[in-house]
N, C-alpha and C positions, 0 to 999 in steps of 0.2 A: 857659355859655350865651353868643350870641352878640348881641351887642345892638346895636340900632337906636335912632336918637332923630331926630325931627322936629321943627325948632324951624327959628327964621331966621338961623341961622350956620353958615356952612362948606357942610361936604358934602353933612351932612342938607340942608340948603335945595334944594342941586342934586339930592338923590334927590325930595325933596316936588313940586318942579317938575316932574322928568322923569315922574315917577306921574303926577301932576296929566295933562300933555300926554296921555301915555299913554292915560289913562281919559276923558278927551276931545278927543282929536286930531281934527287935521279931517279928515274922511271925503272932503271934496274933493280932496286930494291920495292918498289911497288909492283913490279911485275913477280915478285918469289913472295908477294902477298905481305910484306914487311907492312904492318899499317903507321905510319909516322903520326906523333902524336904531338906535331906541329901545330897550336891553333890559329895562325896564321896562312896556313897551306892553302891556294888555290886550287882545287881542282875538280872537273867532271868526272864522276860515273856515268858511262852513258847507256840507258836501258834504251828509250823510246831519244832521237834527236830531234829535238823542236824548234822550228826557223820561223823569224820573223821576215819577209818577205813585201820591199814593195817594189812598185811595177810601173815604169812609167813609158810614157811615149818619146818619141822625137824632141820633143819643146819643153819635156821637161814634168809633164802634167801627170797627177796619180791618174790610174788606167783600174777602173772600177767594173766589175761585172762580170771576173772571170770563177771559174771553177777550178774543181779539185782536178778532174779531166783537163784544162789547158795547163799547165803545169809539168815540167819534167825535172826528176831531181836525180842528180847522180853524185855518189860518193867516189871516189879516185877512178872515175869515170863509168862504174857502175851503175846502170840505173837502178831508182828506188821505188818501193812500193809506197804512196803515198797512206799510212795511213789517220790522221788525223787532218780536218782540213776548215778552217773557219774565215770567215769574211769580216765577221762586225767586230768592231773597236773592241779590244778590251783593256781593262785598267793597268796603268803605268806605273811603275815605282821607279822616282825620277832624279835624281842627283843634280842640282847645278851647283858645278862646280866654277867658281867666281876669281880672277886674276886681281888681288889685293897688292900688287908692288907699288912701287913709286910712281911707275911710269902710269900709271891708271890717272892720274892725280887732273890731267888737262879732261880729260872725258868722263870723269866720273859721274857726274849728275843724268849723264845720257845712257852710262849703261846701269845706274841703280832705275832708272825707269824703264830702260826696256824690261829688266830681270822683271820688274814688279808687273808687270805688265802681262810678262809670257805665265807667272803663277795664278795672275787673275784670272788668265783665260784656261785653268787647269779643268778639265771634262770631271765629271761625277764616277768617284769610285778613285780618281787619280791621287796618289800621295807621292809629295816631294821632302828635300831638304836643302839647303845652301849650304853651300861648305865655303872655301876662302883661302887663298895660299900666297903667301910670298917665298919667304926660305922659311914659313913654317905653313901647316898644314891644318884647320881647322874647319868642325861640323856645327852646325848651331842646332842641337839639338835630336832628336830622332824624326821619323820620314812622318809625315801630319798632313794632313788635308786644311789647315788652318792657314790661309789666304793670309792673314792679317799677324801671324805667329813669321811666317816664311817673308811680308815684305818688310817688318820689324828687322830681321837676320838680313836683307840685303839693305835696308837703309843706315844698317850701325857700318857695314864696308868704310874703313879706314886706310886707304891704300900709303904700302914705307915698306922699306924694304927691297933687295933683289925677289929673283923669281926662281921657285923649283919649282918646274910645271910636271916634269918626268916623274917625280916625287908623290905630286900631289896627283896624279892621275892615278898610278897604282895603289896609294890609299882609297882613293874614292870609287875604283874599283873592285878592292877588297872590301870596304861599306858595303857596297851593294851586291855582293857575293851573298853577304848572309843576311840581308833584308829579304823582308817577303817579299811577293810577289809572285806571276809566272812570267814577265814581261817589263825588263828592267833598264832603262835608258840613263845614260850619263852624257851631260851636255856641258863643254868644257867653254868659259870663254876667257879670251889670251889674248892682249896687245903686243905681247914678244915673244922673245924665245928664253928659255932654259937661263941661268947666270954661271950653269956648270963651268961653260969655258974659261968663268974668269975668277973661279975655287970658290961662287959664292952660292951656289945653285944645291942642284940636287943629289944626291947622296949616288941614286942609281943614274943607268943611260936611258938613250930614246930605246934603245934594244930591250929593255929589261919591260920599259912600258909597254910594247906594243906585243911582249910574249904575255904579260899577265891580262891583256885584253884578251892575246888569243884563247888563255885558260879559264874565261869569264864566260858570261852568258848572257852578258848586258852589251847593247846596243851605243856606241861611240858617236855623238856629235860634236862640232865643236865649230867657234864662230872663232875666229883669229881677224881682230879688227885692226886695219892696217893706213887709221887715220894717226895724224899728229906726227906723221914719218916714222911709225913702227914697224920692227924689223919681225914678221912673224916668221916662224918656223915653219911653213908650206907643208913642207917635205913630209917631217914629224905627222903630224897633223893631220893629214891627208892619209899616209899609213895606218894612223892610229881610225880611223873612223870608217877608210875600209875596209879594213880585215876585218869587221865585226857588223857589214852593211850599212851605216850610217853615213853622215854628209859632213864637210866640212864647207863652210862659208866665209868669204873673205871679204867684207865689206869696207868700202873705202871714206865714207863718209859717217857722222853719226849720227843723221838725221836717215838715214837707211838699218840703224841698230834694232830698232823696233819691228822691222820687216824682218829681219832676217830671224831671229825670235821666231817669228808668227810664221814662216816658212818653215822651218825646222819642227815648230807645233804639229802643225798639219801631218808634214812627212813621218814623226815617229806613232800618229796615229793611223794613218792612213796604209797601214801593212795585212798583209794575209798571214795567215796563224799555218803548218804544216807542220807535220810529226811526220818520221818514218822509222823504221826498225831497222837499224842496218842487215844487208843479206850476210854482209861477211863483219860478222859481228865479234872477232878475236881483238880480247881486248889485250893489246900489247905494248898498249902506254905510246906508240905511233899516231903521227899528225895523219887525218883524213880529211882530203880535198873536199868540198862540196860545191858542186855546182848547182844552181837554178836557171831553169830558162821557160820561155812561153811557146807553149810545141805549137808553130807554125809560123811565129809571130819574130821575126828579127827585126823590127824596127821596133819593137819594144826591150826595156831594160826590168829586169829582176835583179834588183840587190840584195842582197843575204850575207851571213857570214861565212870568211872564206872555210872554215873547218872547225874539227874539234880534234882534240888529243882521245884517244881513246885510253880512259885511263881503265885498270882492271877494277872486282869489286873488293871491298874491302870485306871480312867474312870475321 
């Protein structure tokens, strides 16, 4: 495995800064077409904006069968012209990102078999990775469709150590920034919070994580398991997975780990594909709203992500 560590010495500090910049650079020199030759730098161009969208009922249940016509989309409360629109699954490129601290140590044998469990059940065409974090930050390897490579990387989990979870999300965000795909999910799971508070944690804040979500184009889950009297970060957690449309799961037991997995399975495939072209398409490095909803339909939910930066092009 190839390993990263963010602390304040050496290199790591120079990658923690160059991120940092990165995920919030000034828009004012990218707007006078300055191109930063940061390779670290999160950010969109946005020609064509592509949402993943799912839609459910009352109870909770995916709501299958609609069209490009039921759908309303509006940018800072503009409406849009839909023009791209698809129904069927497409392939995932999928990050699980894995909680290796100490406190892992009572529940461990339960979540190395959920994790192994949710890659078995990976659909055809789908490529993942496991990555791993306490106060440092590690990937086993590059994204692979290899079932038996991926539970090999969650059965070596050796959980020691505090926890940077703020840390390890904006790396595993930026991973998946420059992985292929067109349809990018990261699935975070956490028995705590952060050890920032107590100077053993993560280098950045929750703020710094949930802006490089906003500057990403991958889809946020995350399971915060809150057996063994762990104190998970709700709050974090919940932010981080809906600005970006995804779910967060708080399951109390760890004979429910395995479900919640296979819940989250479903949901990140179970979405509608939409494109549109902004009408007022000045790119001035400005956050734009986006709404989705179901035109007619209020007892149904469309979750999406809440926006994008409009950043200019680079030339």
């Amino acid at each position: 495995m190839r390993t990263s560590r963010w602390n304040r010495q050496g290199a790591a500090a120079g990658l923690a800064a160059a991120l940092f910049a990165a995920i919030l650079g000034t828009l004012a020199a990218a707007a006078v077409g300055q191109a930063r030759q940061d390779p670290f730098r999160i950010q969109v161009q946005v020609e064509a904006v592509n949402l993943g969208v799912a839609v459910s009922d009352e109870r909770g249940r995916f709501v299958s069968g609609l069209t490009a016509e039921d759908f309303v989309v509006r940018e800072d409360g503009v409406p849009q012209q839909i023009s791209f629109f698809a129904a069927e699954a497409a392939p995932l490129t999928i990050l699980v990102l894995l909680d290796a601290s100490l406190s892992m140590r009572a529940s461990l044998d339960y979540v190395k078999e959920a994790a192994a469990t949710f890659v078995d059940r990976l659909w055809e065409g789908d490529v993942a990775m496991i990555g791993e974090f306490n106060d440092r930050v590690r990937f086993g390897g590059e994204f692979t469709d290899d079932r038996f490579r991926l539970t090999a990387n969650i059965m070596a989990l050796d959980p020691l150590g505090p926890t940077a979870l703020y840390d390890a999300s904006i790396m595993a965000l930026e991973r998946l920034h420059f992985a292929d795909g067109d349809r990018k999910v990261l699935l975070i799971f956490t028995d705590g919070d952060d050890s920032r508070s107590m100077g053993f944690g993560s280098e950045m804040s929750a703020g710094d994580a949930i802006e490089a979500a906003r500057l990403t184009d991958a889809v946020v889950y995350a399971i915060g398991f809150e057996g063994n009297g762990a104190r998970v970060n709700k709050r974090f957690l919940r932010r981080l997975t809906e600005e970006t449309g995804g779910q967060a799961l708080f399951p109390e037991r760890t004979g429910d780990l395995i479900g919640s997995f296979a819940r989250i399975e479903a949901d990140m495939h179970a979405q509608y594909r939409l494109a549109y072209i902004p009408r007022e398409a000045e790119r001035d490095g400005e956050w734009r709203e986006i709404e989705v909803s179901v035109r007619g339909r209020r007892d149904l939910l469309a979750r999406t992500r809440n926006g994008y930066y409009a950043f200019p092009s680079e030339e």
